[in-house]
C-alpha beads as a LAMMPS data file, in Angstrom:
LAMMPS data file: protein, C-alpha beads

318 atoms
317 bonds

1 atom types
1 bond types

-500.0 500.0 xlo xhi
-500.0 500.0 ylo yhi
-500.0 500.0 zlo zhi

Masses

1 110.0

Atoms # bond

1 1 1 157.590 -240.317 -84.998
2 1 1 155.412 -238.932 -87.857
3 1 1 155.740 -236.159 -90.221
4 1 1 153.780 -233.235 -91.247
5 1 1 151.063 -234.826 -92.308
6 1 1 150.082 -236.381 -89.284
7 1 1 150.842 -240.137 -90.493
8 1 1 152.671 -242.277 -87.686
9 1 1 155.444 -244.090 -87.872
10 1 1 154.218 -247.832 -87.929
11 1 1 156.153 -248.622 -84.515
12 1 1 153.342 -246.294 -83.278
13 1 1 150.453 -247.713 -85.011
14 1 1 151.269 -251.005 -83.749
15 1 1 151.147 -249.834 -79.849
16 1 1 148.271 -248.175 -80.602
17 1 1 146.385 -250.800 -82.163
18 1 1 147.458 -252.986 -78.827
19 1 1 145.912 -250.221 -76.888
20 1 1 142.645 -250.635 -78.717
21 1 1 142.612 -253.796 -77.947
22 1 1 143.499 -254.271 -74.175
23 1 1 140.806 -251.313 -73.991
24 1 1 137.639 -253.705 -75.745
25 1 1 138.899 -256.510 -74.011
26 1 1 138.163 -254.322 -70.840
27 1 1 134.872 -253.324 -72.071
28 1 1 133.944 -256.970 -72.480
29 1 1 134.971 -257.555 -69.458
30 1 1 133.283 -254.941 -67.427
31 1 1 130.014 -255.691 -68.978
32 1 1 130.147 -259.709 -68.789
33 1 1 130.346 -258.779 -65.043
34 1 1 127.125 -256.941 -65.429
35 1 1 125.349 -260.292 -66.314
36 1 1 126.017 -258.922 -70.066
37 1 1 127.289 -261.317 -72.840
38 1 1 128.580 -260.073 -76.102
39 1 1 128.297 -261.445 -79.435
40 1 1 129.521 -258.708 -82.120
41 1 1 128.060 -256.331 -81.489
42 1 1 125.150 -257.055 -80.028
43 1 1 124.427 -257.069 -76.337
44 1 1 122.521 -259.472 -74.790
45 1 1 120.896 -259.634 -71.207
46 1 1 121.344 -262.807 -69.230
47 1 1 119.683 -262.326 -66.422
48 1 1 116.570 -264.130 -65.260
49 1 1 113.321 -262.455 -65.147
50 1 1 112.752 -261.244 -61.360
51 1 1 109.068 -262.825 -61.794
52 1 1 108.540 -265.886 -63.196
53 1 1 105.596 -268.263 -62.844
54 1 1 102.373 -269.194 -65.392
55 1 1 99.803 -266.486 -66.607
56 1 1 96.939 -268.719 -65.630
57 1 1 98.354 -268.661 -61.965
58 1 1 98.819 -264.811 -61.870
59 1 1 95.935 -264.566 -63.346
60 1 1 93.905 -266.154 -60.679
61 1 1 95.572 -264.545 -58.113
62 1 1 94.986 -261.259 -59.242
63 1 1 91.456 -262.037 -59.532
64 1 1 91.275 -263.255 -56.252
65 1 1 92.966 -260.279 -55.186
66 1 1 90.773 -257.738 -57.426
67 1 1 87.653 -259.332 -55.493
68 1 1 88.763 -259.359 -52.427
69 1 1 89.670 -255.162 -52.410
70 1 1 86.195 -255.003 -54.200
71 1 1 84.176 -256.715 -51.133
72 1 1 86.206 -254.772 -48.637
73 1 1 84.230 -251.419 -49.854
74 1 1 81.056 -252.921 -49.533
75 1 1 78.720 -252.434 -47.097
76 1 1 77.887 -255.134 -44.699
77 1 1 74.585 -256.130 -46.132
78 1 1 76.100 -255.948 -49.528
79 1 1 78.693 -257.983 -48.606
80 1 1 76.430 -260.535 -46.979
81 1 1 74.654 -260.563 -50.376
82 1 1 78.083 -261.433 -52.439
83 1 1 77.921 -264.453 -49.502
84 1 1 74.210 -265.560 -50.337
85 1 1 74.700 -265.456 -54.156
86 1 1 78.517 -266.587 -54.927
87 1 1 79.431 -268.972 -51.442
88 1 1 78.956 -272.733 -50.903
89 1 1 76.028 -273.277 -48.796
90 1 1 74.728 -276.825 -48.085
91 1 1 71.091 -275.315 -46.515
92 1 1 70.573 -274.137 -50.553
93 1 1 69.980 -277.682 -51.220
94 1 1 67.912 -278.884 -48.176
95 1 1 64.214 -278.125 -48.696
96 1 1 63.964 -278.812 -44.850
97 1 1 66.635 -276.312 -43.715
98 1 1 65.251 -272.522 -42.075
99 1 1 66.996 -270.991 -44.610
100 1 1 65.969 -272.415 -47.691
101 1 1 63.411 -270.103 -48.756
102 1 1 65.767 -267.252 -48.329
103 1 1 68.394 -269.095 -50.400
104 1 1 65.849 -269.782 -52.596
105 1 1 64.864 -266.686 -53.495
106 1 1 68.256 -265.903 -55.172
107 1 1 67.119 -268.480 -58.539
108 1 1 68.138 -271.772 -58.851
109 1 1 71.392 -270.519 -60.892
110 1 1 73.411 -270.506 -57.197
111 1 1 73.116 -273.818 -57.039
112 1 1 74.805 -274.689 -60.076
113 1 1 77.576 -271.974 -60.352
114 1 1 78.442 -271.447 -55.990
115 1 1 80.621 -275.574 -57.003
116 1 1 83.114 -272.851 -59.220
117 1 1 81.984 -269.512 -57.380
118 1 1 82.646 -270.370 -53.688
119 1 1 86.518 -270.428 -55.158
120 1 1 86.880 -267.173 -55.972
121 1 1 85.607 -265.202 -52.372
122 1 1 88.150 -265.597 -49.318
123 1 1 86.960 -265.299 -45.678
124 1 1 90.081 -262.499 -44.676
125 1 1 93.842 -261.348 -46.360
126 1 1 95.204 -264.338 -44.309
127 1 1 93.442 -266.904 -46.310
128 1 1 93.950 -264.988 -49.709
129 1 1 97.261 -264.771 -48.624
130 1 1 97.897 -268.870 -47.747
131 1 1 95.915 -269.950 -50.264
132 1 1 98.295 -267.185 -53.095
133 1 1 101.585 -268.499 -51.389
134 1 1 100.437 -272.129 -52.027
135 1 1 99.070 -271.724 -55.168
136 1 1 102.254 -270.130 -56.903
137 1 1 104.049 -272.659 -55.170
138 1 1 101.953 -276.000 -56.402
139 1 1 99.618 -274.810 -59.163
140 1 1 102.625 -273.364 -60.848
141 1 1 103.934 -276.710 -61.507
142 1 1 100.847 -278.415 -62.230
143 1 1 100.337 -275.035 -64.960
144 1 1 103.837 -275.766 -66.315
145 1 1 103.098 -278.892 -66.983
146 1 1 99.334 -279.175 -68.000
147 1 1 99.259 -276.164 -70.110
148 1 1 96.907 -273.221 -69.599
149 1 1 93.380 -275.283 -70.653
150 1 1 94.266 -278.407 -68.886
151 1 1 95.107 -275.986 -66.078
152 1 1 92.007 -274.181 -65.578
153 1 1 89.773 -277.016 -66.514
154 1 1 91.634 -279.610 -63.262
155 1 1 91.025 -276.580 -60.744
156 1 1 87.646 -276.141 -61.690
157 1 1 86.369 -279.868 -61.425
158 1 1 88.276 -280.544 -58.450
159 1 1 86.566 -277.034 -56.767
160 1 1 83.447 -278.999 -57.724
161 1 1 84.634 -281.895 -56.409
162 1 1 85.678 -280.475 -52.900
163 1 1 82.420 -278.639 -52.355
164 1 1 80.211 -281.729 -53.336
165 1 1 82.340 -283.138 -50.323
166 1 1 81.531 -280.894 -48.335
167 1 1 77.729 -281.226 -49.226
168 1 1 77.919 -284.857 -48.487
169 1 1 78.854 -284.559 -45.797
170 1 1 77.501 -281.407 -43.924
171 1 1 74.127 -281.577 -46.281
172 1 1 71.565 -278.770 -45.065
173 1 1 74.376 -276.638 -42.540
174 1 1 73.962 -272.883 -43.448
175 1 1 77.652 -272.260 -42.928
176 1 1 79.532 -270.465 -46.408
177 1 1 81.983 -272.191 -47.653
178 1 1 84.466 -269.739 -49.702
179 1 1 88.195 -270.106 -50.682
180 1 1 90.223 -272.085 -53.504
181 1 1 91.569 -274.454 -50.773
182 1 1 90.177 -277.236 -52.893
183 1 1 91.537 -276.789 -55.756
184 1 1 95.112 -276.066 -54.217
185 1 1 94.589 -279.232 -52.658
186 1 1 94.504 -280.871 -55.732
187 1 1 97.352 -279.028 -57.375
188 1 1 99.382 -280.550 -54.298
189 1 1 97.860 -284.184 -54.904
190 1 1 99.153 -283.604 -58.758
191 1 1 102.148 -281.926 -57.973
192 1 1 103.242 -285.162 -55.443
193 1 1 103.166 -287.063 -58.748
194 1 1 106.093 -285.815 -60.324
195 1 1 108.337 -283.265 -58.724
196 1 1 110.166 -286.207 -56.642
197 1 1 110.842 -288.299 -58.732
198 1 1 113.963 -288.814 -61.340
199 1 1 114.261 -285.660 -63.312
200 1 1 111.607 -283.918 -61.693
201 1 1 112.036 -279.796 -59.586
202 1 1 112.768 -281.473 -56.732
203 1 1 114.912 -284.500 -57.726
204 1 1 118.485 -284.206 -57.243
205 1 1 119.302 -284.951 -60.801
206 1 1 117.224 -282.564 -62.549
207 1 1 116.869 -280.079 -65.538
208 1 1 117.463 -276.374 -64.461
209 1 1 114.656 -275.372 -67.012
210 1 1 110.849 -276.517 -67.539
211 1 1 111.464 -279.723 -68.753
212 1 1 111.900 -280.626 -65.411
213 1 1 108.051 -279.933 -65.371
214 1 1 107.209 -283.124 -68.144
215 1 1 108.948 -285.777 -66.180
216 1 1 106.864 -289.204 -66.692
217 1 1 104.673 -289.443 -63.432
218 1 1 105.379 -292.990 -61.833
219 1 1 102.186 -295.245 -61.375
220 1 1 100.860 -294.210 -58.357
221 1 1 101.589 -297.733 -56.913
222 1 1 105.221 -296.741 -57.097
223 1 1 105.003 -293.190 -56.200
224 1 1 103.432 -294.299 -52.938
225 1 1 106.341 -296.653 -52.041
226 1 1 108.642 -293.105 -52.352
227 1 1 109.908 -292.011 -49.002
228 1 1 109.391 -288.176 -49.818
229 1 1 105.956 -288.565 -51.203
230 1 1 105.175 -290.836 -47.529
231 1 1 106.246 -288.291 -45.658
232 1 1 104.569 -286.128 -47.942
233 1 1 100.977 -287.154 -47.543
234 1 1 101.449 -287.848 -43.706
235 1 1 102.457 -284.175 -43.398
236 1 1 99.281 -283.036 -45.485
237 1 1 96.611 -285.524 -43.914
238 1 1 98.378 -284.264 -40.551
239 1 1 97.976 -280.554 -41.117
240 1 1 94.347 -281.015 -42.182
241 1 1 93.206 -283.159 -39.317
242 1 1 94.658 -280.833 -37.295
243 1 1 92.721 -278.067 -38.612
244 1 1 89.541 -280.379 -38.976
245 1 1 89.958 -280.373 -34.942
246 1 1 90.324 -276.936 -34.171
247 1 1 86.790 -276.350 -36.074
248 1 1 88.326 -274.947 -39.227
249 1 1 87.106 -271.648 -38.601
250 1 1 88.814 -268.590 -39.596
251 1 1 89.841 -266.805 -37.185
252 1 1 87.299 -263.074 -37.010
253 1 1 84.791 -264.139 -40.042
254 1 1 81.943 -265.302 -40.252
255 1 1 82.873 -268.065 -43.192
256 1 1 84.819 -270.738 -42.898
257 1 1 86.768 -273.237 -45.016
258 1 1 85.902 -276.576 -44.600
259 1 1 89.292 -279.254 -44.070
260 1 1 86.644 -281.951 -45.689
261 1 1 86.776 -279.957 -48.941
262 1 1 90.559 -279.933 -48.732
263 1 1 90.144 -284.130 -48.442
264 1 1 88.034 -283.969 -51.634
265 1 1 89.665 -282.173 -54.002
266 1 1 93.248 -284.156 -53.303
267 1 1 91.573 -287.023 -54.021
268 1 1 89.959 -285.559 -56.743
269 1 1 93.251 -284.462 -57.498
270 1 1 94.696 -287.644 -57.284
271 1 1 91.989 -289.416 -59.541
272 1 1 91.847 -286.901 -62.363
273 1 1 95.918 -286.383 -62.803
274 1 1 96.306 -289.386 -64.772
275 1 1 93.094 -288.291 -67.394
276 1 1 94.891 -284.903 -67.874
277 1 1 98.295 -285.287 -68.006
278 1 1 99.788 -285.042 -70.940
279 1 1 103.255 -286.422 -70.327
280 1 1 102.968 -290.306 -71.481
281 1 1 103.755 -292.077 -68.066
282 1 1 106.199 -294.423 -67.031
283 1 1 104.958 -298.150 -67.649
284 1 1 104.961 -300.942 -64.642
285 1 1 105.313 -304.352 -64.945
286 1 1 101.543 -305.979 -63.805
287 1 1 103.497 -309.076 -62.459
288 1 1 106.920 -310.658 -62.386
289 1 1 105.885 -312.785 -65.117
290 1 1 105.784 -309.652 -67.847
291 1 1 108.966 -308.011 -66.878
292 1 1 110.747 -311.511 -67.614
293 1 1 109.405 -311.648 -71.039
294 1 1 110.519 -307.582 -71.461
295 1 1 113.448 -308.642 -71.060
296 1 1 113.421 -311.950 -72.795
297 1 1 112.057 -310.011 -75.953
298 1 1 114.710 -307.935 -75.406
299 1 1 117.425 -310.503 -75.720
300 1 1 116.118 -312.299 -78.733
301 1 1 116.120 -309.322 -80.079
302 1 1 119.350 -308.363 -79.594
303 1 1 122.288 -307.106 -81.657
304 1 1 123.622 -310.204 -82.945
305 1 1 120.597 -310.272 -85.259
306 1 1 119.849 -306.457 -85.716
307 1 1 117.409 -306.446 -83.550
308 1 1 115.146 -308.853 -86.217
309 1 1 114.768 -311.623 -83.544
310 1 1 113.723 -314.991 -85.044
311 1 1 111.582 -313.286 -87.384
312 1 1 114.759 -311.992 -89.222
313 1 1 116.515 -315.128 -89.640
314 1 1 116.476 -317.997 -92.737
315 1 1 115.233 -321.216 -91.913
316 1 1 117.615 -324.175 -93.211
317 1 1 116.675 -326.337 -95.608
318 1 1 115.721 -330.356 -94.923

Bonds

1 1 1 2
2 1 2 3
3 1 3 4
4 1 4 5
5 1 5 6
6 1 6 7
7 1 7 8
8 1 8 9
9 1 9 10
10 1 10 11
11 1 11 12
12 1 12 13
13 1 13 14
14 1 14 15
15 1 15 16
16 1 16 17
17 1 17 18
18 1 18 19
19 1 19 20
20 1 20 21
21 1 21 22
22 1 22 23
23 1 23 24
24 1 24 25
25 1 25 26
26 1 26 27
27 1 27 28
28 1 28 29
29 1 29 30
30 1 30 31
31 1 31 32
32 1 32 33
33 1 33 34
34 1 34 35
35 1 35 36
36 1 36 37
37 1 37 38
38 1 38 39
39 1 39 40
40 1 40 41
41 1 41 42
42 1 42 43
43 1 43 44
44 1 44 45
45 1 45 46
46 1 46 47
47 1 47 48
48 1 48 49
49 1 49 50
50 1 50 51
51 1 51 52
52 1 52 53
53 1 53 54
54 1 54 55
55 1 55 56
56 1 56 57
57 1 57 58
58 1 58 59
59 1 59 60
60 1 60 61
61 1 61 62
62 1 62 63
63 1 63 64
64 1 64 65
65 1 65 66
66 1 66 67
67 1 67 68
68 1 68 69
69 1 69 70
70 1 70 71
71 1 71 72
72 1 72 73
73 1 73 74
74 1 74 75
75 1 75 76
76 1 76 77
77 1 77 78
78 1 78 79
79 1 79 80
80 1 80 81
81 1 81 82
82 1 82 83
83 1 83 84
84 1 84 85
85 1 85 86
86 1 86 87
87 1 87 88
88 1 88 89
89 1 89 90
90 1 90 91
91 1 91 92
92 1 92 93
93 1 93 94
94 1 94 95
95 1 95 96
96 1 96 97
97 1 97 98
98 1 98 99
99 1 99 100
100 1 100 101
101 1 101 102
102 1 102 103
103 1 103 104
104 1 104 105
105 1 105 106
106 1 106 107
107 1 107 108
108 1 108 109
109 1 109 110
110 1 110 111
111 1 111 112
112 1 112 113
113 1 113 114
114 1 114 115
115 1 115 116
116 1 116 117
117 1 117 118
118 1 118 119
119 1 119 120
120 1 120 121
121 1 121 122
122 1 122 123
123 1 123 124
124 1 124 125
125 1 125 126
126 1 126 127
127 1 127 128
128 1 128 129
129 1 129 130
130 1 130 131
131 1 131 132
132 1 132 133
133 1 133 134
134 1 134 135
135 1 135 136
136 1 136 137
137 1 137 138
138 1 138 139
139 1 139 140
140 1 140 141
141 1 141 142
142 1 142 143
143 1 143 144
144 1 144 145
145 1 145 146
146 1 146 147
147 1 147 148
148 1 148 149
149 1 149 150
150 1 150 151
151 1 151 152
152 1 152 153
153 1 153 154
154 1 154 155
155 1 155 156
156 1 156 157
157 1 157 158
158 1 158 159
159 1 159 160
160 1 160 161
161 1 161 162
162 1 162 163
163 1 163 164
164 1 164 165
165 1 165 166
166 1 166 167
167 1 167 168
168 1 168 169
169 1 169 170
170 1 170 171
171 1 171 172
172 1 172 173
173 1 173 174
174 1 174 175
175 1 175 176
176 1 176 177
177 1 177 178
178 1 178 179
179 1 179 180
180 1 180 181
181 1 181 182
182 1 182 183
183 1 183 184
184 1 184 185
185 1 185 186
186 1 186 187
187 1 187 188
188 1 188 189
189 1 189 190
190 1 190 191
191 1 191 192
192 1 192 193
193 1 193 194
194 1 194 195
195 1 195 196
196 1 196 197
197 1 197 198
198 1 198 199
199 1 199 200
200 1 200 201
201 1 201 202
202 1 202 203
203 1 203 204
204 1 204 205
205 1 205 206
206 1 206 207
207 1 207 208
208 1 208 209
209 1 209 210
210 1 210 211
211 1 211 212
212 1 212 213
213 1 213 214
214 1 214 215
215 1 215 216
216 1 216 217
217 1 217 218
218 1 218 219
219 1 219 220
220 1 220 221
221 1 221 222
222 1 222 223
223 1 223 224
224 1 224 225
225 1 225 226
226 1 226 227
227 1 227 228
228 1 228 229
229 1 229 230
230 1 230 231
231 1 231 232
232 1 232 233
233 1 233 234
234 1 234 235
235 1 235 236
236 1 236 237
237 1 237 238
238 1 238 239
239 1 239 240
240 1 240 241
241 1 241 242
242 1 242 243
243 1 243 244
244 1 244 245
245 1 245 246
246 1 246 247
247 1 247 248
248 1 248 249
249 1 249 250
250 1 250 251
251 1 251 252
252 1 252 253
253 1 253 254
254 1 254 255
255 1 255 256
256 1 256 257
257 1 257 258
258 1 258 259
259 1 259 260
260 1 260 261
261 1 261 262
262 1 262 263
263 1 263 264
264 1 264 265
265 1 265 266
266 1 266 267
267 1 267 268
268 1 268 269
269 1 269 270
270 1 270 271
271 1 271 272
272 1 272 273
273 1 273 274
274 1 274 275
275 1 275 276
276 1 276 277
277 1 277 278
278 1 278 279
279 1 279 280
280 1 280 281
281 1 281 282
282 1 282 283
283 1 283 284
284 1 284 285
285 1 285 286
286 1 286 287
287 1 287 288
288 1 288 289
289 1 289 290
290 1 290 291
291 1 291 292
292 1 292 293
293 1 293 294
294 1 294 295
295 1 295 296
296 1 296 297
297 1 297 298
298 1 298 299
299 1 299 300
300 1 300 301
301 1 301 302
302 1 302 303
303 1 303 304
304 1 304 305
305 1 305 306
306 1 306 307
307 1 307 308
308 1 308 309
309 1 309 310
310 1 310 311
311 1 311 312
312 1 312 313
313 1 313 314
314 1 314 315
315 1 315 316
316 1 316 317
317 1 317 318
């Protein structure tokens, strides 16, 4: 009840006030199973970002991407040029070869800048395509974890370091060489080194956030005794024999990625992980002999002495 002047009677103030209630506690409710939490009265949004991987990654691959629409609306001779300039040719350094007076003709700068260059041109969409898919997959991890400089500078020396390969070994061969194949190869060779192991993406007891990313990489002497990363590298030689076999051409162009480039920057890969990491890395024993005195040290050092050893204790009097 309430009178005139529109006060109510307390027994009706108090189911009202419950009805106030039940109704925010079905607000909450309603947007918590939104993916909403509240706090107060502010709202926040828990949901994960639909897109999620390192700007220097994206970055790449949009470039990649950017060139590759740009070539497609080029003539043919045009696009021949891009070739002559920006690809991987071993003839460019062969004074012998046919072609090296044409190649020649283009400055001496190709032969410096076609080690980076060759990286960034891609023989069809397939390749772009493979090589995008493999790079968000393994250079995102190596980006997580090496940082954006770090990044960037691994990719380009092991690029280098799968087209001097490739020079070695097919030195004076007119054939372009084009694609970041290389340095994916390497992100693989650095990725091998940590996501399997304890704590790392793909370890069963793992963080669900980047820190998973700045697990200590084994020595490689252990990481090779790892079933996964066995099966790993058999998988990966495997694939690239395999392609080494069928000629490594791709399939309607005239370029081709070589599998021996692929061979040279994992190893580069492999050799240059341990100079750019910046995770401290787990410490083996060199010999049974050291891990006994670890744990020796360890023992004299122990709590009955707080951890002084015999450095911490009084000598008796004679």
């Amino acid at each position: 009840m309430s009178d005139r002047r529109g006060i109510q009677h307390p027994a009706c103030q108090g189911r009202s006030r419950a009805r106030l209630a039940n109704a925010s506690a079905s607000r909450e409710h309603c947007l918590g199973g939104r993916g909403f939490q509240t706090i107060g009265a502010q709202v926040t949004d828990r949901r994960e970002p639909i897109f999620n991987a390192p700007a220097a990654v994206v970055t790449l691959i949009v470039l990649f991407t950017a060139i590759h629409i740009g070539r497609s609306f080029l003539p043919e001779e045009a696009d021949l040029e891009v070739l002559l300039r920006f690809a991987f040719i071993p003839a460019r350094y062969d004074e012998a070869s046919q072609y090296f007076s044409e190649l020649a003709s283009f400055g001496a700068g190709p032969k410096i800048w076609t080690f980076l260059s060759y990286a960034f041109l891609h023989g069809g969409w397939t390749h772009l395509l493979v090589n995008s898919i493999c790079m968000l997959a393994f250079g995102s991890a190596v980006a997580w974890r090496f940082g954006t400089g770090r990044f960037l500078l691994f990719s380009g020396l092991t690029a280098a370091a799968g087209a001097a390969t490739h020079l070695a070994l097919h030195f004076g061969q007119p054939t372009p060489v084009v694609g970041a194949s290389a340095a994916i190869s390497a992100h693989m060779a650095a990725a091998m080194r940590f996501v399997f192991q304890a704590g790392g993406p793909l370890s069963a007891l793992r963080s669900h956030d980047r820190a998973a990313f700045s697990a200590p990489a084994e020595p490689i002497g252990k990481a090779l005794r790892r079933p996964q990363i066995i099966g790993f590298l058999a998988a990966w030689f495997g694939a690239n024999l395999l392609f080494g076999l069928s000629g490594g051409a791709l399939t309607g162009d005239d370029a081709n990625v070589a599998w021996e480039a692929h061979i040279g920057g994992f190893l580069a890969g492999l050799l240059l992980f341990p100079l750019l990491d910046p995770t401290p890395r787990e410490r083996e024993p060199s010999a049974p002999e050291d891990a006994w005195a670890e744990t020796l040290r360890q023992d004299v050092a122990g709590p009955h002495d707080g951890g002084r050893g015999d450095r911490g204790r009084s000598t008796p009097d004679n």
